[in-house]
Steps between C-alpha positions, in 0.01 A plus 500: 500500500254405792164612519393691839410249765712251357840387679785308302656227566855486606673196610758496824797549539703188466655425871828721567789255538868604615759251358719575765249349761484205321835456406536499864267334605669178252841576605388429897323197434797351262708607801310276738523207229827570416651436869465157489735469174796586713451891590375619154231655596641804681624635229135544318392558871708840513399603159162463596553705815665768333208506267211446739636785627508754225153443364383553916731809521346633172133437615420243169106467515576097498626472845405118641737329224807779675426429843444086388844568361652647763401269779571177281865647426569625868389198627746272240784751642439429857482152426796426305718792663441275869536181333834614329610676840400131680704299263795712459522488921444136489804474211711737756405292763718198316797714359589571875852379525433537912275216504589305173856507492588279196305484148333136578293659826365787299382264197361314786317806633419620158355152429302499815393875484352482146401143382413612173864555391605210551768389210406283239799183487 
């Protein structure tokens, strides 16, 4: 009971947080790590698109970690989608029987093309 005059105390509310956001927001920055190891990433990148997406579409209070999220796992798409689409044009480049007839030329192109796969004797 309070006496007249008086006002209680009542402590905020703790901050509203949506797990989706931040789930999302994780998923895009693993996403961007995760390109480097080989294409990883987009996987956690599409996840976190999917669920940047919901918890915008569903108006969550806690929208900066969604849109973070989204951004950080549209961006790792677009970047490994055009690197994938580069190097997969670059490998059909050197199975073109046209211009590399015989199976030393196009280990020669494929040697040339991408120096980082180079056999190990």
């Amino acid at each position: 009971m309070t006496l007249p005059g008086y006002r209680t105390y009542s402590p905020p509310a703790p901050p509203v947080r949506s797990t989706l956001a931040r789930t999302s927001q994780v998923l895009g920055i693993v996403g961007l790590v995760g390109l480097t190891a080989c294409f990883a990433g987009m996987v956690p990148a599409l996840v976190g698109l999917v669920l940047g997406t919901m918890s915008l579409v569903r108006r969550d209070p806690d929208r900066r970690p969604a849109l973070v999220g989204v951004v950080c796992s549209a961006v790792a798409l677009l970047l490994g989608a055009g690197t994938l689409v580069w190097l997969l044009a670059k490998a059909a480049q050197c199975g073109d029987q046209a211009r590399y007839p015989d199976d030393l030329a196009r280990r020669g192109c494929v040697e040339r093309e991408f120096p980082f796969a180079r056999a190990t004797p």
